[in-house]
Backbone bond lengths (Angstrom), bond angles and torsions (degrees), N, CA, C in turn:
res aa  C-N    CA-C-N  psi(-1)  N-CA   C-N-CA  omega(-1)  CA-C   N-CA-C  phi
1 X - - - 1.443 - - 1.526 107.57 -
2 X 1.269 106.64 129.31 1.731 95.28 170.54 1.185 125.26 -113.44
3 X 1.160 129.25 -161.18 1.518 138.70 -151.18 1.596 107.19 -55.72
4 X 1.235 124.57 -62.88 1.405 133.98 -174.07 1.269 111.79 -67.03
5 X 1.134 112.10 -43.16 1.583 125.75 173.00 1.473 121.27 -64.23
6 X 0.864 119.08 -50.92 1.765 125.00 145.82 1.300 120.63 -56.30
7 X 0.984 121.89 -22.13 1.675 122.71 161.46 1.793 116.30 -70.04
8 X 1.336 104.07 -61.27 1.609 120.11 151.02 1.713 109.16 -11.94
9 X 1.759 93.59 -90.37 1.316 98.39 -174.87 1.408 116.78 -73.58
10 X 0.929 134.21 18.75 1.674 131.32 155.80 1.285 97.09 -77.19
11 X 1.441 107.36 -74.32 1.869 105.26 -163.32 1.162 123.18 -64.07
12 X 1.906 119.34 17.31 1.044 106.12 174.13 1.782 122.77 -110.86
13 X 1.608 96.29 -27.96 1.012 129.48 145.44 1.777 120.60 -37.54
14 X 1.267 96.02 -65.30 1.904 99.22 178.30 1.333 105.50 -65.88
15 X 1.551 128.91 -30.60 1.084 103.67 165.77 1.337 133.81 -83.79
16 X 1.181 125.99 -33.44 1.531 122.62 137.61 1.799 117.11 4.69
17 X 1.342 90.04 -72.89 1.579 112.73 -163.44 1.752 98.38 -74.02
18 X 0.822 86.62 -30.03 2.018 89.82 173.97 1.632 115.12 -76.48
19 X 1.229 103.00 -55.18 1.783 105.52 165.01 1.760 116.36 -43.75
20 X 1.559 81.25 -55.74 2.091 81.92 -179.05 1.414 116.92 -66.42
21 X 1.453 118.47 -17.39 1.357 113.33 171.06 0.885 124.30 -92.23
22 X 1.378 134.32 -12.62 1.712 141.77 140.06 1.220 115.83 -45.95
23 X 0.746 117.26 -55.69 2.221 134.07 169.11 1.258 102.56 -26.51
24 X 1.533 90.20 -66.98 2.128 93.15 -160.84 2.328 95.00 -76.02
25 X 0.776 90.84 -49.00 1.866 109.89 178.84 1.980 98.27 -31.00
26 X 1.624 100.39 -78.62 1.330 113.22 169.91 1.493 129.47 -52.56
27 X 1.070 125.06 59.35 1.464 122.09 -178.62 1.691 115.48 -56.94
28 X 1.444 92.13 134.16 2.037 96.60 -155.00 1.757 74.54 -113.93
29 X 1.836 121.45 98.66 1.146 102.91 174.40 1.611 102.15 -135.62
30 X 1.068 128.57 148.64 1.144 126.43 -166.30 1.452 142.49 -33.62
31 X 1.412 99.14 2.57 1.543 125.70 174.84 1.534 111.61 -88.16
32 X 1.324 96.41 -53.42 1.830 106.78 173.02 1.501 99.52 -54.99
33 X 1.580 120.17 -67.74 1.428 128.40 -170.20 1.859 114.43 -24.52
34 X 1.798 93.94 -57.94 1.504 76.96 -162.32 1.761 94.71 -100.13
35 X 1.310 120.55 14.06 1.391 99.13 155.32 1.510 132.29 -76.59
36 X 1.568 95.83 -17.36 1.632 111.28 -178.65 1.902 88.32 -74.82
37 X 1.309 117.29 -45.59 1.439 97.75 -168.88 1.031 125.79 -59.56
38 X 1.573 118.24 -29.13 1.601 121.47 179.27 1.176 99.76 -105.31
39 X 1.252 144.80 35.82 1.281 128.86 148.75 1.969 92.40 -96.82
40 X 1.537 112.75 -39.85 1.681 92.80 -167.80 1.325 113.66 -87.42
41 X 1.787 108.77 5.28 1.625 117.94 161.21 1.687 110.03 -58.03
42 X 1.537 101.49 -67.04 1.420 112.80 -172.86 1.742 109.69 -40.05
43 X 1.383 85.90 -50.79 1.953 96.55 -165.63 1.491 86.96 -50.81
44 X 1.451 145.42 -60.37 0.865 129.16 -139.46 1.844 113.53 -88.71
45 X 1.532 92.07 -27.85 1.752 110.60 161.34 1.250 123.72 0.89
46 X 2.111 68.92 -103.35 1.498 122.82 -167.17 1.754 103.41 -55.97
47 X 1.133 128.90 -33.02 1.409 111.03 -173.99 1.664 117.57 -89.81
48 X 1.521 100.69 -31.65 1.764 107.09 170.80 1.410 105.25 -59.38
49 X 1.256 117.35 -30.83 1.714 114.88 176.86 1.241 121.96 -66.53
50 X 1.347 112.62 -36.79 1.284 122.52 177.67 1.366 116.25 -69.55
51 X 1.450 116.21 -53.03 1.210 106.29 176.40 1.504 133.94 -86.71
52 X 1.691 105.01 7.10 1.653 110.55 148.97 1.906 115.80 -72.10
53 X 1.576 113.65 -14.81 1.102 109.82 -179.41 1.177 95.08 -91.48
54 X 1.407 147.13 -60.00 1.433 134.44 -150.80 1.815 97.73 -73.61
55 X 1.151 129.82 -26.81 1.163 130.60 156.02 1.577 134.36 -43.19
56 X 1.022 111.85 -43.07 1.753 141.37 -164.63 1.988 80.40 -88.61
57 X 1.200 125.45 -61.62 1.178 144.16 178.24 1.595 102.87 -34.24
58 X 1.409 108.86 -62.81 1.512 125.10 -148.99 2.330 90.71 -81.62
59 X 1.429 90.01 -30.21 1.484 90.93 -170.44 1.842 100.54 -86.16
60 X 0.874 121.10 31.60 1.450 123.58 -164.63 1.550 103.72 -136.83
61 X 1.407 86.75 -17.77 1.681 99.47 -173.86 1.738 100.46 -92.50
62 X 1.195 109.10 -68.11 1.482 140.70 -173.79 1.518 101.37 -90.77
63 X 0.951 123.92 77.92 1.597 138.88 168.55 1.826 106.68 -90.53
64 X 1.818 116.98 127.32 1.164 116.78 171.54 1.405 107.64 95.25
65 X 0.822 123.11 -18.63 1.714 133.48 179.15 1.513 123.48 -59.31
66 X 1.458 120.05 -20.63 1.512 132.92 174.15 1.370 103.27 95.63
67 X 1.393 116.59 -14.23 1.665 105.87 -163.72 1.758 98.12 -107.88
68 X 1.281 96.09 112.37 1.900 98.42 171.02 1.711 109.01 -62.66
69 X 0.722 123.89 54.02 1.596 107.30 162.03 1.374 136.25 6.43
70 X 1.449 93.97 -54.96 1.395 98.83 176.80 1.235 131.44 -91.94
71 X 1.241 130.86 0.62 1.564 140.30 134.99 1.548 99.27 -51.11
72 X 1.579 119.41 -73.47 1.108 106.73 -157.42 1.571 121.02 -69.32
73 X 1.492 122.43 -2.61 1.926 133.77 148.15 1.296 92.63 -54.09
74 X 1.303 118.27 -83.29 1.386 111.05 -164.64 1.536 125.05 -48.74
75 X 1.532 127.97 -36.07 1.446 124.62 157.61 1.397 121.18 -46.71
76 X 1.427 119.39 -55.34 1.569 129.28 151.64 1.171 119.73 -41.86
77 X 1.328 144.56 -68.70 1.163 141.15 171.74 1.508 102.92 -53.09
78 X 1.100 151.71 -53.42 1.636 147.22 -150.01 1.839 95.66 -71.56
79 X 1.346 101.38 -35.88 1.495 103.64 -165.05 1.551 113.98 -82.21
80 X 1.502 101.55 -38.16 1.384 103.21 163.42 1.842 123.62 -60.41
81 X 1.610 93.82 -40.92 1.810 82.14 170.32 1.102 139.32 -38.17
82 X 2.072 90.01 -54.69 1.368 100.13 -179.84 1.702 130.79 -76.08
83 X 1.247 103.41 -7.59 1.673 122.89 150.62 1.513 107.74 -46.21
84 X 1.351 103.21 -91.66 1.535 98.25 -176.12 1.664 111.15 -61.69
85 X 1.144 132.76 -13.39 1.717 104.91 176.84 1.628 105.38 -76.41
86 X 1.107 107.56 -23.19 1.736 116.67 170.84 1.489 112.64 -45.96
87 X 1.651 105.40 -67.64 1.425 123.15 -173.37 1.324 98.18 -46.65
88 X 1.575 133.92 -51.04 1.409 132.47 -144.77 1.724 90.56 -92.56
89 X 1.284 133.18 -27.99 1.530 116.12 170.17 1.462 122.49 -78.13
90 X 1.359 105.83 -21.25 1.486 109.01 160.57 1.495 118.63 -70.38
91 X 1.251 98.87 -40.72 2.143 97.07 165.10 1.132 116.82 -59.20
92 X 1.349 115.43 -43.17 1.555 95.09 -167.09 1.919 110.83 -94.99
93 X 1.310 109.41 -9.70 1.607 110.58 -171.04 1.417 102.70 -73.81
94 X 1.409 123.15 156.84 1.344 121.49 -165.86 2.037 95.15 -105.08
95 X 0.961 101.64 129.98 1.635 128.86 174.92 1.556 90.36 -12.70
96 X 1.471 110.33 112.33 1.532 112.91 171.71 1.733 99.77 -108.91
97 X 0.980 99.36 146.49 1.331 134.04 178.68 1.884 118.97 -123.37
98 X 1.157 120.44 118.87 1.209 110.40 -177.48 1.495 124.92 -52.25
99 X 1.458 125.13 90.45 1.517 123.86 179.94 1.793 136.69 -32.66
100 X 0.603 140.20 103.80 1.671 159.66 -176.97 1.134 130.44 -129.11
101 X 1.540 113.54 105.08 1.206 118.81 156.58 1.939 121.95 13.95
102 X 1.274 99.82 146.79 1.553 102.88 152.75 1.169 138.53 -35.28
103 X 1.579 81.77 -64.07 2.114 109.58 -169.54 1.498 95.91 -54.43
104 X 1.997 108.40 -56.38 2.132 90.19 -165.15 1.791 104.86 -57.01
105 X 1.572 127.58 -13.39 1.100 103.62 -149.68 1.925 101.25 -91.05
106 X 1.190 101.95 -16.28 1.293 126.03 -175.97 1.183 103.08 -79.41
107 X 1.529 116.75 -54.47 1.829 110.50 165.81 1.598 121.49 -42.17
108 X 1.522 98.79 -61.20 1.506 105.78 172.45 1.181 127.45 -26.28
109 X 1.403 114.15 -67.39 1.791 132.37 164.10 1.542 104.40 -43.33
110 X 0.768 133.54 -35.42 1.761 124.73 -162.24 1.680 89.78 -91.24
């Protein structure tokens, strides 16, 4: 094996060994579970709410105009939730890597 190639299979290996030690490290136990759920509930909530209020707001202002506002808060707000409930499962999920066998990783290196 030479130089690069042993470089290869080190870092693929250590990461291996780095994932599995996050695994056992990270305990995924039903406390984490449903705090992750209501934290990417809220994220997604708190902003559709808001922007049915600044909507409801804007249509209270601007009455007769054709434009519901408050659909379009709530389209804004729904989209922004799901923005940040995104961001916050990408924070907390541990670095995925597409999973594979041994053999491709051993092929790879060669």
């Amino acid at each position: 094996m030479t130089g690069p190639d042993r470089r290869r299979f080190s870092r693929v290996v250590g990461a291996r060994a780095a994932r599995k030690r996050r695994a056992r490290e990270h305990s995924s136990d039903v406390w984490f579970g449903l705090g992750m759920f209501g934290l990417v509930g809220w994220s997604i909530v708190l902003p559709t709410l808001a922007g049915i209020a600044v909507g409801v707001w804007f249509d209270g202002r601007e009455s007769g105009r054709g434009v519901s506002w408050t659909l379009t808060g709530l389209a804004v707000g729904l989209a922004v939730g799901c923005v940040l409930a995104w961001w916050w499962v990408r924070q907390e999920s541990p670095d995925t890597e597409p999973d594979t066998d041994s053999a491709d990783d051993e092929e790879r290196v060669r």
